[in-house]
TORMAR-364660 format. One line per 2 residues: number of its first residue (from 1); for each residue z, y, x of C-alpha. Coordinates in steps of 0.5 Angstrom, whole numbers, plus 500, padded with zeros to 3 digits. Layout:
REM TORMAR-364660
NUM) Z/Y/X | ...;
***
This chain:
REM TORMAR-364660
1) 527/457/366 | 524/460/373;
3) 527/467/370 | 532/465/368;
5) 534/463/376 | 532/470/377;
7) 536/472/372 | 543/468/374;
9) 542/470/381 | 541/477/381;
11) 549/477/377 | 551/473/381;
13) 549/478/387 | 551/483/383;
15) 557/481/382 | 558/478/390;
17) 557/485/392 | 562/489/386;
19) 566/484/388 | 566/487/396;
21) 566/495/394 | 571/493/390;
23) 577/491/396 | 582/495/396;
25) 585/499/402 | 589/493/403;
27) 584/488/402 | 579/491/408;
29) 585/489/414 | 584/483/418;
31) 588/477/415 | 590/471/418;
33) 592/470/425 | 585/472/428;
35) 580/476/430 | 572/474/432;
37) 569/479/437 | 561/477/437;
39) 557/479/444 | 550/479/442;
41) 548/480/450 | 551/473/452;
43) 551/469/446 | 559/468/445;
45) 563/469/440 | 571/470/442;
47) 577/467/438 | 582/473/439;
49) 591/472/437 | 593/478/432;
51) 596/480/439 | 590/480/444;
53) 590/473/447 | 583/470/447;
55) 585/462/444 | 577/460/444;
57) 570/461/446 | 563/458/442;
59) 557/459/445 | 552/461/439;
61) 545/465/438 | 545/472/435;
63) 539/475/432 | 535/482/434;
65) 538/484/426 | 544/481/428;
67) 549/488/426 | 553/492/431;
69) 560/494/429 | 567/492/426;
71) 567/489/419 | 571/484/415;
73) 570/476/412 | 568/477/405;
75) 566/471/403 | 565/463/404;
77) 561/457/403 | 561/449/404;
79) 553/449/403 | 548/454/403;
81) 541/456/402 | 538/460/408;
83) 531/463/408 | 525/458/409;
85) 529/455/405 | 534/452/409;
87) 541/451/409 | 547/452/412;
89) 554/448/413 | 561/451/413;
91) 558/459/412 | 563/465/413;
93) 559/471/411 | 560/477/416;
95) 557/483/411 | 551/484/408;
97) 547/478/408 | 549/476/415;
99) 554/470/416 | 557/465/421;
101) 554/458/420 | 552/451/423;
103) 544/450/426 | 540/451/419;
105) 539/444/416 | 531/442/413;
107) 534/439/406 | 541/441/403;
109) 547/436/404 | 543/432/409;
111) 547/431/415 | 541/427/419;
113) 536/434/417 | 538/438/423;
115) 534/443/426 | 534/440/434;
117) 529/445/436 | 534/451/434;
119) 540/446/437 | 537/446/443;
121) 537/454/443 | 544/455/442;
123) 547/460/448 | 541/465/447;
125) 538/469/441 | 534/466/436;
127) 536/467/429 | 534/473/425;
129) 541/476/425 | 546/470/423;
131) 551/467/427 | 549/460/429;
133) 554/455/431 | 555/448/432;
135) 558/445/426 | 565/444/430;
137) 565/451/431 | 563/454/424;
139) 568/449/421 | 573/452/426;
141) 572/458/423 | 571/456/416;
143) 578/453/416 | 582/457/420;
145) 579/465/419 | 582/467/412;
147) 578/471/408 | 578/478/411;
149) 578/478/418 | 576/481/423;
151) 569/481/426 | 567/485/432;
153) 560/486/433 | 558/488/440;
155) 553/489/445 | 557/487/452;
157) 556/483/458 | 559/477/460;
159) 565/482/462 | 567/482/455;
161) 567/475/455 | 575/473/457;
163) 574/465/457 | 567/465/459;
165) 561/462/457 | 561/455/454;
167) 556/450/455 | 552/447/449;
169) 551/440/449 | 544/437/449;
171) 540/434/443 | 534/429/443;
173) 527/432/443 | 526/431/435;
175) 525/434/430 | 531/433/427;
177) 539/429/427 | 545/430/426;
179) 550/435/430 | 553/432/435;
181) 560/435/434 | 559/435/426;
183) 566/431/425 | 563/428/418;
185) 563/421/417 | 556/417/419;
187) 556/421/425 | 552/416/429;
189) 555/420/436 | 562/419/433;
191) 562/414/438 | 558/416/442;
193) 562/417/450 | 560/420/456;
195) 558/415/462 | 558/415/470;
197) 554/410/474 | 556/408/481;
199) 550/404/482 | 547/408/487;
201) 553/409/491 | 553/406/498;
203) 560/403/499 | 560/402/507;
205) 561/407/510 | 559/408/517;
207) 565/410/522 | 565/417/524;
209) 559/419/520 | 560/425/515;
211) 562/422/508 | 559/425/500;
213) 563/422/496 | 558/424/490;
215) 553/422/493 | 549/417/489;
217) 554/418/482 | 550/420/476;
219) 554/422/471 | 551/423/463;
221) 554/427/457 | 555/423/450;
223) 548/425/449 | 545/422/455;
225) 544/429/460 | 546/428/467;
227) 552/432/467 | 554/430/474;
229) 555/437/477 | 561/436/472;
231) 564/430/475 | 570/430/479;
233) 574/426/482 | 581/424/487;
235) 582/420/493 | 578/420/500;
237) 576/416/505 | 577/417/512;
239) 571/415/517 | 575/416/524;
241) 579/410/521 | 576/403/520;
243) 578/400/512 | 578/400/505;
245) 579/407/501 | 578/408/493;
247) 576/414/489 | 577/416/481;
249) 570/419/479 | 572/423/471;
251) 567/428/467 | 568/431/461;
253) 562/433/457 | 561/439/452;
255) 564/434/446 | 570/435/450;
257) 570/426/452 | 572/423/458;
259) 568/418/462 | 572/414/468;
261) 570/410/474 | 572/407/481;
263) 569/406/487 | 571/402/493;
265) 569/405/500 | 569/401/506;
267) 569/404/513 | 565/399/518;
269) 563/400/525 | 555/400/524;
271) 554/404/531 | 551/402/537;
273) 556/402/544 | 554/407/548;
275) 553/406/556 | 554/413/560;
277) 553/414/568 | 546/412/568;
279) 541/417/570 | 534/417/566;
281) 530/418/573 | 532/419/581;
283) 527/419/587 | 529/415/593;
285) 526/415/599 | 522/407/601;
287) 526/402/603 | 532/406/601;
289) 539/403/597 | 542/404/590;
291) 549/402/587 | 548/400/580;
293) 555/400/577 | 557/406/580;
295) 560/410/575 | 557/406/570;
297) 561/405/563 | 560/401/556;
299) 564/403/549 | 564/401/541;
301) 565/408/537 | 571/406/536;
303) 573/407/543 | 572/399/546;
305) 571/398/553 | 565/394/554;
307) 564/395/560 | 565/388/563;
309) 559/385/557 | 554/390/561;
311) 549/386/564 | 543/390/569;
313) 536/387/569 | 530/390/573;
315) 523/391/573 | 519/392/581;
317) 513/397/582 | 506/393/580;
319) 511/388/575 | 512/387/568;
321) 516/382/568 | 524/384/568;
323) 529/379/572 | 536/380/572;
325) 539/383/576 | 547/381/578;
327) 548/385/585 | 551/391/586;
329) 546/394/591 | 538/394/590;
331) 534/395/596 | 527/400/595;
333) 522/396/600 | 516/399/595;
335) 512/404/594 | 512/406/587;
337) 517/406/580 | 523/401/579;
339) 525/401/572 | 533/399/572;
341) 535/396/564 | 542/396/563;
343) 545/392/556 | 550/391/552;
345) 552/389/545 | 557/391/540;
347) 561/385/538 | 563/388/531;
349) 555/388/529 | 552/384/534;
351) 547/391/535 | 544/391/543;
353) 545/398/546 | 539/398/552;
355) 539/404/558 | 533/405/563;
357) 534/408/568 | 528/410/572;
359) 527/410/580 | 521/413/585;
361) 520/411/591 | 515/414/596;
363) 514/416/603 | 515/423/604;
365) 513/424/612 | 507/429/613;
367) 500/426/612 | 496/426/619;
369) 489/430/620 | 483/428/623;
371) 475/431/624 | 477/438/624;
373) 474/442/630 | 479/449/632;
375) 472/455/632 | 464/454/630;
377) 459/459/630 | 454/460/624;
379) 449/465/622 | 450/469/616;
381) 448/467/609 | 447/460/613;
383) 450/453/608 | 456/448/610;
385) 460/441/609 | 467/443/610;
387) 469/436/609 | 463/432/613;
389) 468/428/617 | 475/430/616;
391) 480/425/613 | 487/424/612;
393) 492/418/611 | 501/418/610;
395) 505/415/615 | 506/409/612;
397) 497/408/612 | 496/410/605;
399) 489/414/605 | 490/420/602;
401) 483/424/603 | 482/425/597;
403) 487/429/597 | 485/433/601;
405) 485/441/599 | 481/447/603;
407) 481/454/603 | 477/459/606;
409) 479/466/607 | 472/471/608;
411) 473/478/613 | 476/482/609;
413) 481/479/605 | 488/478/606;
415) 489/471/602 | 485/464/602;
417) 482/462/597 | 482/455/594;
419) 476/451/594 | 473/446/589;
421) 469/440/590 | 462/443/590;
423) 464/450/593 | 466/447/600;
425) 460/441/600 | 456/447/600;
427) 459/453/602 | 455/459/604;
429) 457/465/609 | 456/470/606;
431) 460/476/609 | 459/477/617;
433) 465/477/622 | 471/471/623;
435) 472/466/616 | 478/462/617;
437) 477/454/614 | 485/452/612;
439) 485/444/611 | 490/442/607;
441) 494/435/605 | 501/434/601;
443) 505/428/601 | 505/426/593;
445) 513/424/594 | 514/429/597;
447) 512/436/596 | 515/440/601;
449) 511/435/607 | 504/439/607;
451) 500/438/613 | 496/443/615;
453) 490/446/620 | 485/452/621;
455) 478/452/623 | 475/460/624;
457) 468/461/624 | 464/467/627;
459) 459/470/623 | 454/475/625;
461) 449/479/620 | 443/484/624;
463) 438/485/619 | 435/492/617;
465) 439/495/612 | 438/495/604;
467) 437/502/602 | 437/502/594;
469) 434/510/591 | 431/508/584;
471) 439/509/582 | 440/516/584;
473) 438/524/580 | 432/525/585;
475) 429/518/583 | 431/519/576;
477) 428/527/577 | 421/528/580;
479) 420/534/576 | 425/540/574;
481) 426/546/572 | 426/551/577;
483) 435/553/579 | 437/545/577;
485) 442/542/581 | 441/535/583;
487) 446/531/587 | 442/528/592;
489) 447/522/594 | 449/520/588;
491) 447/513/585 | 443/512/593;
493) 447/506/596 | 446/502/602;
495) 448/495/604 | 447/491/609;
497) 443/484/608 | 450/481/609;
499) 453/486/604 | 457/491/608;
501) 456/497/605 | 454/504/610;
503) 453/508/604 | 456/514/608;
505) 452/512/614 | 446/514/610;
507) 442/522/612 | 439/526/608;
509) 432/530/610 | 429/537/605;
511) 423/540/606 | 422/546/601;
513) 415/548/598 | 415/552/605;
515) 416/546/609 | 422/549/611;
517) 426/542/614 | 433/542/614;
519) 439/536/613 | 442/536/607;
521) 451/535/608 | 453/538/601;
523) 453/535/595 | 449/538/590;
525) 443/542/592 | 439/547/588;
527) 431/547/588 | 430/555/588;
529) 423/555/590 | 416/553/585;
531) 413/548/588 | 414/540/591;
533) 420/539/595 | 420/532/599;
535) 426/528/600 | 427/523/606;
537) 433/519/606 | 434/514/613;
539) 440/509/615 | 441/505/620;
541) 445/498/622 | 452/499/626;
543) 450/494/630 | 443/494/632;
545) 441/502/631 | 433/499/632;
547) 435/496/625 | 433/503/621;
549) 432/503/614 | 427/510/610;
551) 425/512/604 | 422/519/601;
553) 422/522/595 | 419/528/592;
555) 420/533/587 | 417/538/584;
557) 419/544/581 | 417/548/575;
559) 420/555/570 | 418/553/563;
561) 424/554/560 | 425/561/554;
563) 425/567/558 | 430/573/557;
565) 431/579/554 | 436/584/555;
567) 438/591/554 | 438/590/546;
569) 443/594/542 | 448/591/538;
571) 447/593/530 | 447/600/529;
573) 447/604/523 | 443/611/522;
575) 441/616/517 | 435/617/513;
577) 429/619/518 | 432/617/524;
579) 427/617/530 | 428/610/534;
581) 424/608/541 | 426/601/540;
583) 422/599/548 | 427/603/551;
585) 431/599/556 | 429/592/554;
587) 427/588/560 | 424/580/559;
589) 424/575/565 | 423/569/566;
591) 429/565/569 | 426/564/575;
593) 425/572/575 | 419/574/575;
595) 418/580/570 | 415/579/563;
597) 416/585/559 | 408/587/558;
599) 408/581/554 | 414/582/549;
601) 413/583/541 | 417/587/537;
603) 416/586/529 | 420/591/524;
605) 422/588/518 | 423/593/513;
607) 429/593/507 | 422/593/501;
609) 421/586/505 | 414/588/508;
611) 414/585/516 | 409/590/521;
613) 409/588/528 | 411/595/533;
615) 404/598/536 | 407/605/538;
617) 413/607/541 | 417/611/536;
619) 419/608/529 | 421/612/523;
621) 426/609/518 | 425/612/511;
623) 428/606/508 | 434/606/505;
625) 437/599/507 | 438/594/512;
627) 431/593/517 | 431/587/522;
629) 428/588/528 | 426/582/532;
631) 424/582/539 | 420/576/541;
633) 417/573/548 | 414/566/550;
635) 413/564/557 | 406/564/559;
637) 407/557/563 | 410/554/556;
639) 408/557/550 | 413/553/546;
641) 419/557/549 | 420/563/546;
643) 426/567/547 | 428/572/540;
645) 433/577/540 | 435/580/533;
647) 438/586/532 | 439/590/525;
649) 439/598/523 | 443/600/516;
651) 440/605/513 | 443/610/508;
653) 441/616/505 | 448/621/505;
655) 444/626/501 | 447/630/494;
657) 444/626/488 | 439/631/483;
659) 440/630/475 | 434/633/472;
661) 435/635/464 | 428/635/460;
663) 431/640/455 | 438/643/457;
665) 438/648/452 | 444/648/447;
667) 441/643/442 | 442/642/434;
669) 444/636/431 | 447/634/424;
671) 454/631/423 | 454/623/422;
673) 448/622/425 | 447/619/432;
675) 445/622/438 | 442/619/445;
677) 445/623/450 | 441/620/456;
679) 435/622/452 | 431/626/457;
681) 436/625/463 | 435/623/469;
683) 439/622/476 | 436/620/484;
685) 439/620/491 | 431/622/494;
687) 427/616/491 | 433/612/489;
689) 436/613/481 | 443/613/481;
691) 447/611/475 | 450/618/470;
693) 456/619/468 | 456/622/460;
695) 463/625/458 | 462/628/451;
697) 468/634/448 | 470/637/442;
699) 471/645/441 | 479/642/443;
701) 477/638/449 | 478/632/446;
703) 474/627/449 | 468/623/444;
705) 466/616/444 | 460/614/447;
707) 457/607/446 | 450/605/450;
709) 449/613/451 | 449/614/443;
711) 453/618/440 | 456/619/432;
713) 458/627/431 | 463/627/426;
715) 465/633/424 | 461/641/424;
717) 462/644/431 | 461/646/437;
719) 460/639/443 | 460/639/451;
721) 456/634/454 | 458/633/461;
723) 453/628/466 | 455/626/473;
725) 451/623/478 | 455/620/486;
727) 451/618/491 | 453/610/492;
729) 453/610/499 | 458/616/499;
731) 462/619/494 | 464/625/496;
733) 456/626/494 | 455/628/487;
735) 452/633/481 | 454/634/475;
737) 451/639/469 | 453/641/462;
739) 448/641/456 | 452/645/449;
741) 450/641/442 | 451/644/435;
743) 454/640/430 | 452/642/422;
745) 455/639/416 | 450/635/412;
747) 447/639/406 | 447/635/399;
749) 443/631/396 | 440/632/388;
751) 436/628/384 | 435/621/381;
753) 435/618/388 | 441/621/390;
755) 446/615/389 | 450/613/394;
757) 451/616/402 | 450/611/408;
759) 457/613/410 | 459/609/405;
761) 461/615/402 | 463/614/393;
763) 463/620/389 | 468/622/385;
765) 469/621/377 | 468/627/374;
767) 475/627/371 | 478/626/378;
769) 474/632/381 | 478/637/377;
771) 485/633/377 | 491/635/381;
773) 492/631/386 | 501/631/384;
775) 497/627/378 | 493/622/381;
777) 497/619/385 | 502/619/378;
779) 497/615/376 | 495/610/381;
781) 504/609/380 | 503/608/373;
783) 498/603/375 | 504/599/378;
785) 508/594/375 | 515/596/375;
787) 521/592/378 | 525/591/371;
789) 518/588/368 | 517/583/375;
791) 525/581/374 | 524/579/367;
793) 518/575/369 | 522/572/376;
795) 528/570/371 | 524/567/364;
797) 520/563/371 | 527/560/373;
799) 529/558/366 | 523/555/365;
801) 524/550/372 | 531/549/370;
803) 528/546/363 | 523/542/366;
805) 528/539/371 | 533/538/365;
807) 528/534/363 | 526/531/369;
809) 534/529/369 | 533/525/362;
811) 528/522/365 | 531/519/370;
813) 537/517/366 | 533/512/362;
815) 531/509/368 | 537/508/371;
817) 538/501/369 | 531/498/372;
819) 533/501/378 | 540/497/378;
821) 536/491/377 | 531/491/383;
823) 538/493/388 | 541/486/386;
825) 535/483/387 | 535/486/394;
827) 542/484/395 | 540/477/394;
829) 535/478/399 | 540/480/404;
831) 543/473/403 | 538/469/405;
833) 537/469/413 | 530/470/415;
835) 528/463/420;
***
């Protein structure tokens, strides 16, 4: 049974697709009055008039599969299996097996069996290369599109899209359902109708405020989703104009139905009058007056004058209470803050509008001073209490001591400085000459009433001064090298107790290791002598010349660093057995310049690596290479600082290279054999072998491979061997000797064990020895196949193909039918959309 179905289907594919090829020329034109255009980059199918006006627009999902290009409707289905299998309402084929058709349904004619997960993805590629639809759409197209429209194909942008994107209506998250726009009856969303909810609109409008007339409106599509950016609607509401105002709410979903709703606006004044002319906060002077209407107005945001309903009610300094107030004028008659409400009421809401207005009162007269002498005298570093004493106090009595602000300004400087409370309760004079105590006080209500008065204090310092030498490059030298410099005032500081600075008044005193005394003016001073130098530094008070301060240092001077060697040549190069005094002109010194040159060694290392320290005065070189002659000298006060000066002397040897032959008599050799032509030879520059070139000739002058100094005499005759020799160390230095080598032919071997050459070489058979040789090579011809032969051989090798391909022909017709069947099963497959 089952393959019988087999059977049934592959005809009926068969069939379908003879059926297809089988259209005539007129067949494969677009029928009917439209065309489809298929965008697979935005999931829009285009209904197009024969003429090119575009009628409508579907939203649809393609597939990767989905084919590009233009093809034409061959077949329709109201029900049709897909892949899975699921099934397809109102299917138009495109090619293949790629057709149009509704959102795949789980069981075959049930209405209610509707995929909703692939419903939901309508607008975006989902399938495996069919066109999905809404069942409306796929109707559409099933009922109006006769077989053989047009369908294109393409990949495109929403540019290709004359009419736009469609929007697809939302379905439930299930499983499964109906379509909503399927017009079959039972239709649960038949009845189905978009809404608007206007609940949530605020209908009184406050006056003047900016007004949403979407605000607060939801609207939802016959499926429930909120499409309220859908909505539209007519009518307005003027807010500059009290009164009633309504607006007509209308949405249209994506089945196409419209929902309809009122609302009915009210503009209301529900603002708080306003009260302008009242200043947040003044300052007014104690016991002065205040009009309290003066410039003061009252109005509704509808422009009504309320200025009549206000009403004015004040609170006074050191008070909570608040007491009407119905005079025009307020006296100030205290010190402090007066708060100043002003209300009034809207009448068309009952809102209360209140204004504050902020009064200070003060008294703003400089403060008064008392207990501040005009001059003192102290001592330095001696402590006071700057306000032991002082007080100060408003005009009007109120006590402002602790107000009081005092600065000083030490000698020398230029500003006063503030001080703070613990500073001026115990303040120290540190510095000598006149301090200027300033007494400060400002009138809280008045910042520019500032009472002020100064206090001068002389202070006198008579002390010895500081002087301070630890810091300085004698203190931080006591011992150094003979020529160093040092800075004797440097880091050396002298203060008075007090802390003027008399650094330039200090004296500097130096006695060499000579006793030689002299005072020091310069900067830096240069210890040239061995010994111990004494250094006194003295300064005295400016304002007591008995006050004088003294210290001595001492600094002892030592020659310790490496001695220095001069007179030694720069690198020189010389023959092979050159004389050299190497003492001459090389002097050794101390820096201090005593003369050390007894004590300098010489050592002489030669190219061979052997070291010799230099005993006498000449040197032979009888090295070929590179000497290195090291002087060396330490200084006998400090053993560790050597002073060493290098020099090198190449050495080269320039004489002709002597080859020597053992045996340079003309020598025999047998051809074919190997001969060492280096056997025997050799080649020196004084001691030193040097490298020979071999050059080997024939009786022609033509040269003869030589390898690793062997060579092979092929032929009888006479050879020239030729040996060159160049100094390395100067080319135009060379030697060259010839030797003659005689070459004769091997003799022949006889015997038993006379069998096969080493060469290589194979004897003749005894019928080739006496052959000409015309006739031998006809021979080696006549062991050739000839062309006519190997043609022969080529054509019976083709037939033979060709029979087998004959063959091979008669086989593939016998298996023809099978094949036919298998590409009807595989046109089925192309049938069923893969899910």
């Amino acid at each position: 049974m089952r393959r019988n179905k087999f059977l049934i289907s592959a005809i009926l594919c068969f069939l379908l697709v003879f059926s297809f090829f089988a259209m005539d020329k007129k067949e494969a034109h677009a029928a009917g009055n439209y065309w489809l255009q298929v965008n697979k980059g935005t999931n829009v199918v285009t209904v197009f008039r024969n003429d090119g006006t575009p009628e409508r627009a579907f939203v649809c999902s393609v597939g990767s599969a989905t084919p590009i290009g233009t093809f034409y409707t061959p077949n329709k289905y109201r029900w049709h299996e897909l892949d899975g299998p699921s099934y397809g309402q109102y299917c138009t084929r495109i090619v293949a097996g790629y057709l149009f058709h509704s959102v795949w349904y789980y069981r075959n004619g049930d209405y209610a069996s509707q995929s909703y997960v692939q419903y939901n993805k309508l607008g975006t590629t989902a399938s495996h290369g069919c066109v999905r639809l809404t069942v409306a759409d796929a109707k559409w197209i099933y009922d109006n599109c006769p077989l053989g429209t047009k369908v294109t194909v393409l990949y495109g942008s929403s540019a290709n899209d004359p009419l736009g994107k469609p929007a697809a209506i939302k379905v439930p998250n299930v499983r499964e359902g109906w379509d909503p726009t399927d017009p079959a009856p039972g239709n649960p969303y038949s009845a189905a109708m978009p809404s608007i909810n206007v609940s949530g609109a605020n209908t009184t409008v406050s006056f003047g405020s900016n007004f949403n007339p979407l605000a607060g409106i939801v609207a939802r599509d016959s499926l429930g989703n909120d499409i309220s950016g859908s909505l539209a609607y007519a009518g307005s509401v003027n807010t500059r104009q009290l009164g009633d105002y309504r607006i007509t709410y209308r949405v249209t979903d994506a089945l196409g139905r419209t929902a309809y709703a009122d609302v009915v606006y009210s503009v209301k004044d529900m603002s708080k009058a306003t009260i302008s002319g009242v200043k947040k906060s003044l300052k007014k002077e104690y016991n002065s007056t205040l009009n309290l209407k003066k410039n003061v107005k009252a109005k509704a945001i509808t422009g009504l004058n309320l200025t009549n309903k206000i009403s004015i009610k004040v609170i006074t300094p050191g008070s909570k209470k608040e007491k009407t107030y119905k005079k025009s004028t307020l006296k100030f008659n205290k010190l402090g803050t007066y708060r100043i409400n002003y209300y009034v009421t809207n009448p068309a809401n009952g809102l209360v509008t209140k204004v504050t207005c902020k009064v200070k009162v003060s008294d703003t007269k400089k403060p008064k001073f008392s207990g501040i002498r005009s001059t003192r005298t102290k001592e330095y570093n001696s402590t006071m209490n700057l306000q032991s004493g002082v007080k100060a106090k408003l005009v009007s009595g109120k006590n402002m001591t602790s107000k009081i602000v005092i600065k000083a300004k030490a000698p020398g400087q230029k500003s006063y400085k503030k001080l703070s409370s613990k500073q001026y309760k115990k303040y120290k004079f540190s510095k000598t000459g006149t301090y200027q105590i300033e007494y400060s006080v400002t009138n809280p209500y008045n910042k520019k009433a500032v009472a002020k008065k100064v206090m001068k204090v002389t202070v006198k310092d008579t002390k010895k001064p500081v002087l301070n030498v630890t810091k300085g490059e004698v203190a931080k030298n006591p011992n150094v090298e003979f020529g160093t410099k040092l800075k004797l005032k440097s880091s050396v500081t002298a203060k008075l107790v007090s802390g003027k600075n008399v650094t330039s008044k200090i004296v500097v005193t130096v006695t060499t290791p000579q006793n030689s005394s002299a005072k020091f003016t310069g900067t830096e001073y240069t210890f040239n002598q061995v010994g111990t130098y004494k250094i006194s530094y003295t300064v005295a008070n400016p304002g007591n010349k008995k006050a004088v301060a003294k210290k001595e240092m001492t600094v002892t001077v030592k020659d310790t660093k490496e001695p220095v060697i001069t007179g030694v040549s720069s690198d020189e190069n010389v023959e092979f057995g050159t004389k050299r005094n190497l003492r001459n002109g090389v002097i050794a010194k101390l820096v201090s310049g005593e003369d050390i040159t007894s004590r300098m060694e010489i050592t002489v290392k030669a190219p061979n690596g052997t070291s010799n320290k230099l005993t006498q005065t000449e040197y032979v070189f009888e090295q070929v290479g590179t000497y290195t002659i090291v002087y060396t000298v330490a200084n006998p006060t400090n053993v560790q600082a050597v002073a060493q000066v290098t020099k090198r002397i190449v050495v080269t040897d320039n004489r002709e290279p002597v080859i020597t032959i053992v045996n340079d008599k003309p020598t025999e050799v047998t051809a074919g054999t190997s001969y060492d032509v280096l056997e025997g030879v050799t080649a020196v520059v004084g001691q030193t072998s040097v490298t020979i070139n071999v050059t080997v000739t024939d009786s022609n002058g033509q040269n003869v491979a030589v390898e690793n100094g062997m060579v092979t005499f092929a032929e009888e005759g006479t050879y020239k061997i030729t040996y060159v020799a160049v100094n390395p160390n100067n080319a135009l230095k060379t030697c060259s000797k010839e030797v003659m080598v005689i070459v004769k032919p091997q003799q022949d071997v006889t015997g038993d064990a006379a069998t096969q050459p080493e060469s290589g070489y194979t004897n003749p058979r005894p019928e080739e020895i006496n052959q000409p040789e015309d006739e031998a090579i006809s021979q080696d011809e006549a062991n050739v196949p000839s062309e006519v032969d190997n043609q022969d051989e080529v054509d019976n090798q083709d037939e033979a193909n060709s029979q087998d391909e004959g063959k091979q022909s008669e086989i593939k017709d016998i298996e023809e039918p099978e094949t036919l069947e298998k590409s009807l099963e595989s046109e089925k497959e192309l049938e069923v959309e893969e899910v």
